[in-house]
N, CA and C of each residue as an Amber inpcrd file, in Angstrom:
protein
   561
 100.3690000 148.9310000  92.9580000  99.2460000 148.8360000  93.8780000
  98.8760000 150.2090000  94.4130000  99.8490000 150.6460000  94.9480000
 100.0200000 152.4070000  95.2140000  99.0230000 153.1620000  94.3050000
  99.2330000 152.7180000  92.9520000  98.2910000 153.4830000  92.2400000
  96.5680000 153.1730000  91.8990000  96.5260000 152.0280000  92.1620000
  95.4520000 151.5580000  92.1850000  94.2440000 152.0300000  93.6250000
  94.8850000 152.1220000  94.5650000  94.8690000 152.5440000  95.3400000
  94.0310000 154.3130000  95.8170000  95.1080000 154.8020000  94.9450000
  94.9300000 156.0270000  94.6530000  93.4280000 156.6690000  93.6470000
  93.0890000 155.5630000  93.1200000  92.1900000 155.4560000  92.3110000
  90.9610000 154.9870000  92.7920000  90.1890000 155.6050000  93.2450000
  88.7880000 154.9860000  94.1020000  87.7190000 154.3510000  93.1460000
  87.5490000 154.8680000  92.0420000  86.8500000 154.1670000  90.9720000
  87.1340000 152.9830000  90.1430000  88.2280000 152.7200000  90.3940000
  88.9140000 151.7510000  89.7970000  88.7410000 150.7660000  91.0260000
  89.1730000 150.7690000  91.9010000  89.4750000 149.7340000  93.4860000
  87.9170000 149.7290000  93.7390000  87.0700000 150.4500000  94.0670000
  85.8130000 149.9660000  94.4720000  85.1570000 148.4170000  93.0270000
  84.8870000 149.1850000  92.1770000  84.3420000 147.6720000  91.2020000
  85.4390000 146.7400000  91.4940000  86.9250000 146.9300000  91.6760000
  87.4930000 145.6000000  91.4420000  87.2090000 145.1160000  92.8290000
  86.8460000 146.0470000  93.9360000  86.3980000 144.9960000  95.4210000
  84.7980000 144.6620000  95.1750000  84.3050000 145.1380000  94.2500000
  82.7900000 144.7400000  94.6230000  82.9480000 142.9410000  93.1990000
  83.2510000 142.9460000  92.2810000  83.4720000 142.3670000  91.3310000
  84.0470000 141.0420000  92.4770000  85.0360000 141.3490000  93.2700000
  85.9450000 140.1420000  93.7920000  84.7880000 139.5870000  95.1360000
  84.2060000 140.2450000  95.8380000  83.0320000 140.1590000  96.5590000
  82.1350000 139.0980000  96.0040000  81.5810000 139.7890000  95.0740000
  80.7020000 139.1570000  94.2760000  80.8650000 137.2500000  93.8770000
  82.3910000 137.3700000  93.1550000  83.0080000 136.2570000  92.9540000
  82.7690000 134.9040000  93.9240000  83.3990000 135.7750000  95.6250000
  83.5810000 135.0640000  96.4930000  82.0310000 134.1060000  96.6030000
  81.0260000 135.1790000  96.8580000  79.6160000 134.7570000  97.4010000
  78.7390000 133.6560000  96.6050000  79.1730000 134.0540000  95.1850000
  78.7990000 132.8790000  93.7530000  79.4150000 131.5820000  93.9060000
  80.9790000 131.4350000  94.7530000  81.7680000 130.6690000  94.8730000
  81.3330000 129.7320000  95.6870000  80.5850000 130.5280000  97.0430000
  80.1840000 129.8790000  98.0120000  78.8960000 129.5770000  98.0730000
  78.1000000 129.9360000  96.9210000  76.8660000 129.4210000  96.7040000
  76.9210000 128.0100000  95.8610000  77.7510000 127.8420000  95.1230000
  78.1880000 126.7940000  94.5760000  78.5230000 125.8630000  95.1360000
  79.0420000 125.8780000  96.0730000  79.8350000 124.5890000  96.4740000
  78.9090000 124.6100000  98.0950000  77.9120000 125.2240000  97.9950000
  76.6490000 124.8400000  99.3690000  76.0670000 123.0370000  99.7010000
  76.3020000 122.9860000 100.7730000  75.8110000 121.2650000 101.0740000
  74.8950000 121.2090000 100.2000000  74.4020000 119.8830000 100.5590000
  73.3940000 119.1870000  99.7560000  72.6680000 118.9370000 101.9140000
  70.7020000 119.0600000 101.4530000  70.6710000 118.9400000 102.3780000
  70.8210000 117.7200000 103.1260000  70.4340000 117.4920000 104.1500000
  70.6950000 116.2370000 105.3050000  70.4980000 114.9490000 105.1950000
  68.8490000 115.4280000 104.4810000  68.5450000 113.9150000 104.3880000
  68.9810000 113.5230000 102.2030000  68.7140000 114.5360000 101.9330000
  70.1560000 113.9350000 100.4410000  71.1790000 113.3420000 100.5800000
  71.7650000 114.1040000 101.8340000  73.4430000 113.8080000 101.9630000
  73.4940000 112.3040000 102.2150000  72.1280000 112.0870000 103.1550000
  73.0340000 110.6520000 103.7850000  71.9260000 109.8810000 102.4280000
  71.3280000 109.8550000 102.0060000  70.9800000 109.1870000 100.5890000
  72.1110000 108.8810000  99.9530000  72.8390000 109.7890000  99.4020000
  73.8840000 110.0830000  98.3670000  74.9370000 109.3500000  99.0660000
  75.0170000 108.6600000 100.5950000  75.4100000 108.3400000 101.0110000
  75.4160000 106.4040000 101.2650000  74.1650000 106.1860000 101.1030000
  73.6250000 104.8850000 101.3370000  73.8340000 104.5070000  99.7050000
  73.5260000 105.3220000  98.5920000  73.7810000 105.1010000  97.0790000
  75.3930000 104.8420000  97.3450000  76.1630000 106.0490000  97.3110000
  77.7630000 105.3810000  97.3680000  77.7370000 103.9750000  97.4530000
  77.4640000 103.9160000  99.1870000  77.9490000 102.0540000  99.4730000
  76.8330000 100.7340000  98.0740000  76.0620000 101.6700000  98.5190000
  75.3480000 100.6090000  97.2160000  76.0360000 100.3860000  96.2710000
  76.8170000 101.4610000  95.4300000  77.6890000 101.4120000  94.2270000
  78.7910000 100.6340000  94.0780000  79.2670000 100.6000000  95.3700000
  80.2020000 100.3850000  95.2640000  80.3440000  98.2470000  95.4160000
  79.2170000  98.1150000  96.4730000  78.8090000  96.6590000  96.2250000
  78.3620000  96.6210000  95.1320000  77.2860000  96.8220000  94.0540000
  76.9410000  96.3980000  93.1620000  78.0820000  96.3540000  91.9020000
  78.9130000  97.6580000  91.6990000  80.0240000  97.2780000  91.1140000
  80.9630000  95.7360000  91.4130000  80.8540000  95.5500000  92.8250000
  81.8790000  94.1310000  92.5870000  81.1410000  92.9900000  91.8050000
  79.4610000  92.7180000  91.6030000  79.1550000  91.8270000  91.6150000
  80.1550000  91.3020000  90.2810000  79.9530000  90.0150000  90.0460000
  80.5340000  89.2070000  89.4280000  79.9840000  89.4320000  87.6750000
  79.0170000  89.8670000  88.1440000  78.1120000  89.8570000  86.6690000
  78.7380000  91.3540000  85.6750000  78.3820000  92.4050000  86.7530000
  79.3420000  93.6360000  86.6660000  80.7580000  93.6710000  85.5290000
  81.7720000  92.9060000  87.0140000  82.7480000  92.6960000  86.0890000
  83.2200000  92.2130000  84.8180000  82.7850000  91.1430000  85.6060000
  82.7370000  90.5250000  84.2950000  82.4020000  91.1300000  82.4150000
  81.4680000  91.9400000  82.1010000  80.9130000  92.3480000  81.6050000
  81.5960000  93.5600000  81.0990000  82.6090000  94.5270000  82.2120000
  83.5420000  95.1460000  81.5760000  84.7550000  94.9940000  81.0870000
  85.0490000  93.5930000  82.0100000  86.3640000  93.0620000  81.6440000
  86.3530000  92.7630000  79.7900000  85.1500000  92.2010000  79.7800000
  84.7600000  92.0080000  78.3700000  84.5970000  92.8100000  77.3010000
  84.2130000  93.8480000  77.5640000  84.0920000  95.3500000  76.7960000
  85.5730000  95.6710000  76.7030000  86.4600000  95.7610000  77.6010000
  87.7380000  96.2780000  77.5840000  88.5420000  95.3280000  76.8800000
  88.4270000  94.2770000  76.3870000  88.7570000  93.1120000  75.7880000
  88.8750000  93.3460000  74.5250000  87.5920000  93.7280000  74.2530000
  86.8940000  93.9810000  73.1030000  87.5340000  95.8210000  72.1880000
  87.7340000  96.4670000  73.5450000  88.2230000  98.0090000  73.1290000
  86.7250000  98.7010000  73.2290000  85.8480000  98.0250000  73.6350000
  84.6840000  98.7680000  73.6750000  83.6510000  97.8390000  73.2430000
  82.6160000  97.5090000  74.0880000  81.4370000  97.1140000  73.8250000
  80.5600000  97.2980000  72.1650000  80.5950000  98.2040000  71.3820000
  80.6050000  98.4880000  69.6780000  82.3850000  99.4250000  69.5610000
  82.5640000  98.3430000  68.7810000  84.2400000  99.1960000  68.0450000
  83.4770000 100.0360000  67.1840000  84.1410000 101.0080000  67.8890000
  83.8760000 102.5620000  66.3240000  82.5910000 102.8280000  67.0640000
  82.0800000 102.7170000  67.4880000  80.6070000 103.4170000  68.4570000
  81.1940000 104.9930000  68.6470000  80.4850000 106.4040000  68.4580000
  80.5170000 107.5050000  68.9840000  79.4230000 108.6180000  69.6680000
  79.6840000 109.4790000  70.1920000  78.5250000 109.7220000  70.6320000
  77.2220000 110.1370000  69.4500000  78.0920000 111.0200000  68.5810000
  77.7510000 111.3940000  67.5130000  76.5920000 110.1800000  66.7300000
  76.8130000 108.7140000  66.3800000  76.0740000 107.8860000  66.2560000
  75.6270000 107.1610000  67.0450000  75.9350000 107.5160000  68.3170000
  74.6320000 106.9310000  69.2050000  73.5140000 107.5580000  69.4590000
  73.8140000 108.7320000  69.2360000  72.5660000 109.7650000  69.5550000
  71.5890000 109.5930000  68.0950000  71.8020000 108.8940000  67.1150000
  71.4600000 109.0480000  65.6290000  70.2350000 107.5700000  66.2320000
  70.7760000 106.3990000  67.1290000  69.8820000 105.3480000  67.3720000
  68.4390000 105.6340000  68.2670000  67.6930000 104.9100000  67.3080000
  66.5310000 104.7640000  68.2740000  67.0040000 103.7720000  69.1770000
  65.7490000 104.3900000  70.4880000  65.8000000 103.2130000  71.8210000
  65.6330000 101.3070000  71.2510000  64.7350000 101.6400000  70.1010000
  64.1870000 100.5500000  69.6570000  65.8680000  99.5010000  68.6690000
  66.6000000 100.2810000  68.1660000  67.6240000  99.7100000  67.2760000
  68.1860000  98.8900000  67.9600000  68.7340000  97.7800000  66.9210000
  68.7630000  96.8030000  67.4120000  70.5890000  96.5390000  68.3900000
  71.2510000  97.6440000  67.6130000  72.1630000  97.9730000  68.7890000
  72.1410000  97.9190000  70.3090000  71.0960000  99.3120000  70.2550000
  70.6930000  99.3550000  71.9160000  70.1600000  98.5760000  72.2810000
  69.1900000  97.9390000  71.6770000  68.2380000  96.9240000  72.2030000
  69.3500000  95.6710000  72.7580000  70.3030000  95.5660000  72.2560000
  71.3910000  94.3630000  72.5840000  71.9910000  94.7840000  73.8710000
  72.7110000  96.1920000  74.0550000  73.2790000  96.0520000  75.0630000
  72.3300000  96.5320000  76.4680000  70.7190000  96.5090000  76.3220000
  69.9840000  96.5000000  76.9080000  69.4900000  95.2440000  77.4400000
  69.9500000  94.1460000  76.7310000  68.9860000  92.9950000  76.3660000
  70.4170000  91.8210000  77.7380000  71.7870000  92.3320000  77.8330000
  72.6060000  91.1990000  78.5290000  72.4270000  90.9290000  79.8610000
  73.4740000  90.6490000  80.4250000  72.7410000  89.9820000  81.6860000
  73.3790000  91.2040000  82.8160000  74.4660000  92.0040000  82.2650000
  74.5130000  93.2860000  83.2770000  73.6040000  94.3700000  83.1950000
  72.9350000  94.4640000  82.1100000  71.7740000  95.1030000  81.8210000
  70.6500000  94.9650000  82.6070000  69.9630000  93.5080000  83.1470000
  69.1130000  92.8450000  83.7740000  69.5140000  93.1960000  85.3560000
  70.9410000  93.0590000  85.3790000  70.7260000  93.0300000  86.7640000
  70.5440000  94.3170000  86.8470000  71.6490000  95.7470000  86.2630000
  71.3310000  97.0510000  86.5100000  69.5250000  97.2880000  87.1330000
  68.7580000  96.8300000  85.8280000  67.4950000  97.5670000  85.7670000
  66.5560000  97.0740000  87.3130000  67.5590000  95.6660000  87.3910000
  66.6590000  95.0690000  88.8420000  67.1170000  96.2250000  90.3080000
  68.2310000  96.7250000  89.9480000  68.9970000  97.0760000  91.2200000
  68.2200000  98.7370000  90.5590000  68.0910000  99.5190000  89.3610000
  66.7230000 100.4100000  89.8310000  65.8970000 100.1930000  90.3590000
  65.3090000  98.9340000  90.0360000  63.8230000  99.3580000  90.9020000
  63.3510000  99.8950000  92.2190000  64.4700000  99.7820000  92.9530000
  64.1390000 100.6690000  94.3210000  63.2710000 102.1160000  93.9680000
  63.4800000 102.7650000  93.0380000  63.4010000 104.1740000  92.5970000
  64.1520000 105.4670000  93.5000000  64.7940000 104.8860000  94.3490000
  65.9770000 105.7900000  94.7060000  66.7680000 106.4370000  93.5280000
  66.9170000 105.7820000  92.5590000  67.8780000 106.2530000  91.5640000
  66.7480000 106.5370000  90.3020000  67.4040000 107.0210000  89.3810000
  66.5830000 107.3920000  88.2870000  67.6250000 106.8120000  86.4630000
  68.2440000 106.7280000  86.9610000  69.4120000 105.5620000  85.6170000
  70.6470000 105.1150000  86.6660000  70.9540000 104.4490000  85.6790000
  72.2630000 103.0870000  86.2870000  72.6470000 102.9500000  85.0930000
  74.1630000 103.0380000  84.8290000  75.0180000 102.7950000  83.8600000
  76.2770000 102.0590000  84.3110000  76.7870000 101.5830000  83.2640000
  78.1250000 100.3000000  83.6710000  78.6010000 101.0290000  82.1460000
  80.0690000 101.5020000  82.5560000  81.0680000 101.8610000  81.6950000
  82.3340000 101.3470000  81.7900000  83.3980000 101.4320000  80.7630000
  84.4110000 100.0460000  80.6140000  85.2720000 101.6870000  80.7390000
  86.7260000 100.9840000  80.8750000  87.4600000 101.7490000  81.3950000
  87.7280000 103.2360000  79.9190000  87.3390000 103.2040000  78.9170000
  87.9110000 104.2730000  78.1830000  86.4280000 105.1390000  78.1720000
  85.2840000 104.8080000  79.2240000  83.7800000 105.5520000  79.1690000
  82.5530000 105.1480000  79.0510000  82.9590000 103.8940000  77.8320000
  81.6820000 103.7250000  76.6190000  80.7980000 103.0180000  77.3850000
  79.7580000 103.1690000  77.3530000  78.0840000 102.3490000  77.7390000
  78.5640000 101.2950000  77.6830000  78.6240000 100.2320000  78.5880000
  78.6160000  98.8060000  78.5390000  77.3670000  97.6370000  78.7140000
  76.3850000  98.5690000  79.8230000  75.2760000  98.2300000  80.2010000
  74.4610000  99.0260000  80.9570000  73.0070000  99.2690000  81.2920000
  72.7170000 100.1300000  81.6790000  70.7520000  99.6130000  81.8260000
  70.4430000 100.8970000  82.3620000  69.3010000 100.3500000  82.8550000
  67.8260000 100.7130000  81.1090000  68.4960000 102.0590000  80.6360000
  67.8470000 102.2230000  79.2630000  68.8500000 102.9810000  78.4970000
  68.7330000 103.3000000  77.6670000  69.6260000 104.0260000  76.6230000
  70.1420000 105.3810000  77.2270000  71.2550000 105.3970000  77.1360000
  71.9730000 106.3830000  78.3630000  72.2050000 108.0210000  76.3950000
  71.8840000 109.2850000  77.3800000  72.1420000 109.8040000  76.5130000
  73.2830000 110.1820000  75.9000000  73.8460000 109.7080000  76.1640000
  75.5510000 109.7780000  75.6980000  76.4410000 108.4940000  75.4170000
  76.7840000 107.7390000  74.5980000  77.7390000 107.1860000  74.5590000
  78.6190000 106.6690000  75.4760000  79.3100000 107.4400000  75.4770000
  80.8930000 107.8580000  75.7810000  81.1830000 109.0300000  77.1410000
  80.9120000 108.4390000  78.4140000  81.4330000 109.4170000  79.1450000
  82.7990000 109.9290000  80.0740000  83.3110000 109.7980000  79.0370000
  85.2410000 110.1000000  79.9240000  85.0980000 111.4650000  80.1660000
  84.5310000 112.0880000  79.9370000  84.7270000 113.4260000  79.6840000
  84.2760000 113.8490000  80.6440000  82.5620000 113.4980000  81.5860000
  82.0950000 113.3430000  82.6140000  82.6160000 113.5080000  84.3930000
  82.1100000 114.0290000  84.3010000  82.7710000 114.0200000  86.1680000
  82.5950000 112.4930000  86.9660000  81.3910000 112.3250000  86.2720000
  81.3170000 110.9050000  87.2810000  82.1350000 109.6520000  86.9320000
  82.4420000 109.4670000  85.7980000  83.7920000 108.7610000  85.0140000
  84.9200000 109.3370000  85.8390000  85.2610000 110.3520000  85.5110000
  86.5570000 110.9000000  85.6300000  87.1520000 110.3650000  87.8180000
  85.6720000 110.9480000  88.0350000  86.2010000 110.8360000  88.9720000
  86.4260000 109.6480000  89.9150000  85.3770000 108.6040000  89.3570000
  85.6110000 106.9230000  89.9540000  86.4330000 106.0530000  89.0940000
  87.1970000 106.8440000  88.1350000  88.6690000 106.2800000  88.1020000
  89.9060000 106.5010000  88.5270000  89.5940000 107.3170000  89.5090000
  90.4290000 107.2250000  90.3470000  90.5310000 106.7430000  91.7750000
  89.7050000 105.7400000  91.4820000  89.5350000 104.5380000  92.6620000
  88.9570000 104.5850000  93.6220000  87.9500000 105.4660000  93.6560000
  86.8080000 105.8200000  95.1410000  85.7590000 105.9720000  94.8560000
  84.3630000 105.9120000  95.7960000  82.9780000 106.1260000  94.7700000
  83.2970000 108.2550000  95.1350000  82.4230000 108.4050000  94.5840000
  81.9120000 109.8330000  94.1850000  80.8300000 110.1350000  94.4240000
  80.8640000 111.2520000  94.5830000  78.8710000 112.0860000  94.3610000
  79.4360000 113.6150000  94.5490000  78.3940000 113.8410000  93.3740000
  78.7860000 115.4040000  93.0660000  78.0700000 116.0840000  94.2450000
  78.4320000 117.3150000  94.5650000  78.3370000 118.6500000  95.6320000
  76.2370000 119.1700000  95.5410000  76.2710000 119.1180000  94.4100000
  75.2560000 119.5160000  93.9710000  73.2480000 118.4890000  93.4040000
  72.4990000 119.1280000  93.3250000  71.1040000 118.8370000  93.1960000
  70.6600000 119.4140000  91.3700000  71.5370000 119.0970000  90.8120000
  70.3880000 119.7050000  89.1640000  69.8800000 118.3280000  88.3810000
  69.2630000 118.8120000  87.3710000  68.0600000 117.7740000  86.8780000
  69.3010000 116.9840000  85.9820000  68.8530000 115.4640000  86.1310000
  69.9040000 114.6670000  85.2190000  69.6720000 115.3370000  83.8430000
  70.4390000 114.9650000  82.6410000  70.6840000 115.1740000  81.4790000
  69.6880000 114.1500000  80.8870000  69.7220000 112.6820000  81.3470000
  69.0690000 111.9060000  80.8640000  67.3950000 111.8280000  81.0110000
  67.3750000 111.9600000  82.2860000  66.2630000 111.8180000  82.7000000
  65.4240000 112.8150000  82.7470000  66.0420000 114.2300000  82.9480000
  65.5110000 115.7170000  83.3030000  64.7550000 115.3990000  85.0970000
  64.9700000 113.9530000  85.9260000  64.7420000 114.8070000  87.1680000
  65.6230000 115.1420000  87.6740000  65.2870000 116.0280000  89.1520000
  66.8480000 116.3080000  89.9910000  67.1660000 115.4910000  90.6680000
  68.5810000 115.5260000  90.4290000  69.5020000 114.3110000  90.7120000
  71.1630000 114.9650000  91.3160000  71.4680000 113.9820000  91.9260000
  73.0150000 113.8530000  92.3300000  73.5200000 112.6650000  91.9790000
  74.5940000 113.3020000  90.7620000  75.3890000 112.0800000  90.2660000
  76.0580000 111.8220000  91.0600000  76.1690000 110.3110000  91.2650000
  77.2400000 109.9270000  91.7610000  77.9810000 108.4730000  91.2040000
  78.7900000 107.6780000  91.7890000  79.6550000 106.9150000  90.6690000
  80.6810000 105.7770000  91.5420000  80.9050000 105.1040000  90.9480000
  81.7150000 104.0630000  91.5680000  82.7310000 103.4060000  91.0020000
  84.2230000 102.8690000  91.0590000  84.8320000 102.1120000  90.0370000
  84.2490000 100.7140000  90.3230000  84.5300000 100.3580000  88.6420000
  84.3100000  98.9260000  89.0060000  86.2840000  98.1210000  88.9360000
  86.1030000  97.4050000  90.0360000  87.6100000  96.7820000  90.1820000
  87.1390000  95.4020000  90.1170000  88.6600000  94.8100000  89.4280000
  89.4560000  93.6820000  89.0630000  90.5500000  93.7490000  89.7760000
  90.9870000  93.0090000  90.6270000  92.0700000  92.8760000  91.4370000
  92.1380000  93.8370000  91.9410000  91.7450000  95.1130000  92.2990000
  92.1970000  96.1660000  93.2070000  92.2650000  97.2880000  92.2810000
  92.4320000  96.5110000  91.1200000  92.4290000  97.6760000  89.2510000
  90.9520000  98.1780000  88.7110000  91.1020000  99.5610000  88.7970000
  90.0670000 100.1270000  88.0580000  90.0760000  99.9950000  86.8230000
  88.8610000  99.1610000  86.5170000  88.1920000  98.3660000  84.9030000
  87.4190000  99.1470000  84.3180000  86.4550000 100.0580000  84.9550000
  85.5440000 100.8450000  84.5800000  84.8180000 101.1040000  86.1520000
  83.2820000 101.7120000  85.5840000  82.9740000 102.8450000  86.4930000
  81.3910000 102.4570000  86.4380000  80.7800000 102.2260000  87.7120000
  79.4040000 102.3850000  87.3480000  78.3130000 103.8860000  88.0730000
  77.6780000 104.0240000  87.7830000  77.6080000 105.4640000  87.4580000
  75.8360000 105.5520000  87.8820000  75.3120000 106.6930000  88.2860000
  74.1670000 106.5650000  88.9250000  73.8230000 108.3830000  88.8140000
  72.4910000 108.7780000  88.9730000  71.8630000 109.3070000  89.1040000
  70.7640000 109.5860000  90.3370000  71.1200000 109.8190000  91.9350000
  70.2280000 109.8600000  93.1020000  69.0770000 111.1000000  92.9350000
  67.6910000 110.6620000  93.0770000  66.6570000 111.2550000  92.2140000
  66.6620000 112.2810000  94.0350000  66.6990000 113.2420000  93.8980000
  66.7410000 114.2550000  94.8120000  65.3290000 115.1710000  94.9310000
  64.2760000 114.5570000  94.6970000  62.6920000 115.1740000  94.8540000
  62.0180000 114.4940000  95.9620000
């Protein structure tokens, strides 16, 4: 350290570099404003009731039954389907599907998805652009048994408006089954 020290050209960039770091750090993780927050807030509890409904569960219990709503489904060939195929059109067409798209219409939200516990699309309000989201923050993180909402305001993936994901498990006895998953349209 002594020598580093000793070295003014060296210690200034590594304090301006670590500076820098800090301020990017803390621009990142900046509230969401007031009236988002408590949105992102009224969505949670929403999520988290609409996950219990009966129709919900039901519906993943069934997917997880199954190992997945399409066995062998990937993202890779879901992205290959039109909206119109008769795949999507099916798991558009059930009765957790119906209710999802009823519980958009508020237009608070901008998609609604129902995922079974290993990710996969189970039901949803239209063709979700991904498959498979374990990989996802909003998966990841409402399996571990609490709703969620991310820190942040960027444009969904699906939709391209701005949004705050946020997410919910869906439970069976107190057991996380899967996850239903949301998009709060932040314009």
């Amino acid at each position: 350290m002594t020598r580093v020290l000793n070295r003014p050209h060296i210690l200034l960039p590594a304090l301006l570099l670590a500076a820098a770091s800090l301020l990017l750090a803390g621009q990142a993780r900046a509230e969401l404003p007031a009236n988002i927050a408590a949105k992102v807030e009224t969505y949670k509890k929403k999520l988290v009731e609409w996950a219990a409904n009966p129709t919900i569960v039901s519906a993943v219990k069934e997917a997880n039954a199954k190992g997945g709503p399409i066995p062998g489904m990937t993202n890779g060939k879901w992205d290959g389907l039109a909206e119109t195929d008769p795949v999507v059109t099916a798991i558009l067409a059930t009765p957790a599907s119906k209710l999802v798209k009823q519980w958009e219409a508020d237009k608070g939200i901008n998609k609604l998805f129902v995922r079974d516990e290993k990710g996969n699309m189970v039901a949803g309000s239209e063709k979700s652009l991904i498959y498979n989201a374990a990989a996802r923050p909003p998966f990841k993180e409402a399996l571990k048994g609490k709703a969620w909402a991310a820190d942040e305001i960027k444009p969904d993936p699906t939709t391209q408006v701005k949004s705050v994901h946020a997410s919910a498990p869906v439970l069976d006895g107190g057991k996380v089954i899967g996850v239903l998953h949301t998009a709060i349209t932040a314009e």
